[in-house]
N, C-alpha and C positions, 0 to 999 in steps of 0.2 A: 504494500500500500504506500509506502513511504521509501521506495527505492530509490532515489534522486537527491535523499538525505545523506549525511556523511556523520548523521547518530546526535547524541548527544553530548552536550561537552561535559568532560573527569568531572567529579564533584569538586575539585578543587581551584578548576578552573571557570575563569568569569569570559562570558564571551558579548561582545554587543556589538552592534553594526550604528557604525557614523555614516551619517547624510543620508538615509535612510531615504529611497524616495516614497513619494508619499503614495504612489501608485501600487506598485509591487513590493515596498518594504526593505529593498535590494538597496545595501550601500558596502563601504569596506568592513569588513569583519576584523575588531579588535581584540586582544588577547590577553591576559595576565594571571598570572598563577605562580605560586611556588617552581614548578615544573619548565620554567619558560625560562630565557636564557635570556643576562640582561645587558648585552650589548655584542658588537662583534669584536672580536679580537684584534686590537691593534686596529680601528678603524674609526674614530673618533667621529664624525663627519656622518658617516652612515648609520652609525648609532643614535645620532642626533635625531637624525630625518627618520629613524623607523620606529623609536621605543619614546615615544612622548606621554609624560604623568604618569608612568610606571605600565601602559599599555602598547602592548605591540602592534604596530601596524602591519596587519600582514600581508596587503597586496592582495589578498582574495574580494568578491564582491560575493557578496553572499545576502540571506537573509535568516531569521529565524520565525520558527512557526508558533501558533499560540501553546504549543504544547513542549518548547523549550527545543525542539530541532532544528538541529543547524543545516544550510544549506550553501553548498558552493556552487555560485552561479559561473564565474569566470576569474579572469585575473584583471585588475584594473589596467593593468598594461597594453591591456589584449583588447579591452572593452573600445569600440568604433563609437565614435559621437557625430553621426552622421545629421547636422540639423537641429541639435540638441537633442534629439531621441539616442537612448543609449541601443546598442546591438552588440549583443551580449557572443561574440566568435563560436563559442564553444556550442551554444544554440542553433546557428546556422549551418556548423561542421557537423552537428547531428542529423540535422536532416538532409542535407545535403549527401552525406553519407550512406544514406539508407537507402539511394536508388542504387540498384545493381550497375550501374556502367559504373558508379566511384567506384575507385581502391582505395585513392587518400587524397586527403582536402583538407588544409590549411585556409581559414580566412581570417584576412586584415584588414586594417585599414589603407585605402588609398586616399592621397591629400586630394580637396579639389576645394576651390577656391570661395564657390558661393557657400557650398554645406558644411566645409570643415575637413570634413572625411566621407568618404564614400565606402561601400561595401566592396573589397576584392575578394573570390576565390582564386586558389590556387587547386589545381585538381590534377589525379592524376588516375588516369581509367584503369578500370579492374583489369585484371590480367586474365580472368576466366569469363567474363560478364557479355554484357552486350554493347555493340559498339556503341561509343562516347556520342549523344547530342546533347549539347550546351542545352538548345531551346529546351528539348523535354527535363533536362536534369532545375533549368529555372521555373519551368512548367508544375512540375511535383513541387518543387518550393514554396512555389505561390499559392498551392491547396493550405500547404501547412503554415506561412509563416506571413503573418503584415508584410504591404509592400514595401515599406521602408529596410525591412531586416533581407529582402532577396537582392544578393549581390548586382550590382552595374557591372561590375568587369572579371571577367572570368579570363585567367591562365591555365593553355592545357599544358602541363608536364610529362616527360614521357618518361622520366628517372624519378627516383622515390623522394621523397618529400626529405630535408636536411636532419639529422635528428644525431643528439649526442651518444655517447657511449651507454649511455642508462638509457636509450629510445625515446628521452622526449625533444618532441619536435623543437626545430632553433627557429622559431618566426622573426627576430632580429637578422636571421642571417636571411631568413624570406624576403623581409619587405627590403634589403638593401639588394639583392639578386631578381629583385622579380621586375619585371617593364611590363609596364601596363600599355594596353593597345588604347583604342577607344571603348568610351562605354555601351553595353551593348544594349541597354535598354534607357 
């Protein structure tokens, strides 16, 4: 029922979300606890910017539910402000992902000048699926998702998406590798 949760936080730990919007409840999830670690090593500077009034700032966007569950929606880093509507990547990478021609799909932001940012994927077609179209893969998108959240500029890839030794994707090294064509919608 609550699959999309990431549980409860330790008894010992306090969890609460800043800037909370007022729509969906969704802002950065805060941290502190015994348990929590209170600075980085020899980084003065970065310590500053992430552990403020004894709370950690942790770069997740999350919310919590009236029954005390935590939820991770994205990473602030990752979150597109297209417009001032947030689009949450890791929402779009899900459904995006669930047509059989994806293999793997990365989305970012691309800058564009009147909205701030725009919706990019980056895609790269299944290796056993059915051949890649852009149209039907934005087509399904549009069933599932506001038009604001279905990407304008889609990258097909034909090598796997950049990803570190541990396999999480390196989207820093995405949006400096990636050229955007024109938008396609």
């Amino acid at each position: 029922e609550h699959a999309d949760s990431v549980g409860y936080p330790a008894p010992v730990v306090d969890v609460r979300v800043l800037d909370a919007d007022v729509r969906t409840g969704v802002g950065e999830l805060l941290i502190r606890g015994p348990n929590v670690v209170e600075g980085y090593w020899r980084k003065p500077h970065q310590t500053a910017d992430t552990f403020v009034d004894g709370w950690l700032h942790s770069g997740d966007m999350g919310r919590i539910d009236h029954e005390g569950r935590v939820y991770v929606v994205d990473r602030k880093k990752d979150m597109i402000n297209r417009g001032g509507e947030n689009v949450y990547s890791v929402e779009v990478e899900n459904v995006l992902s669930a047509h059989p021609a994806v293999g793997e799909v990365a989305v970012i932001a691309v800058p564009d000048d009147m909205m701030g940012e725009k919706v990019g994927a980056v895609i790269v077609p299944s290796a056993g699926g059915p051949a890649l179209d852009i149209a039907d893969v934005l087509a399904a998108a549009a069933e599932r998702l506001s038009d604001f959240k279905v990407p304008q500029y889609v990258v097909v890839r034909n090598e796997p998406l950049p990803r570190n030794p541990g396999g999480k994707l390196l989207k820093p090294t995405l949006r400096s590798e990636t050229v955007w064509g024109a938008p396609l919608r």
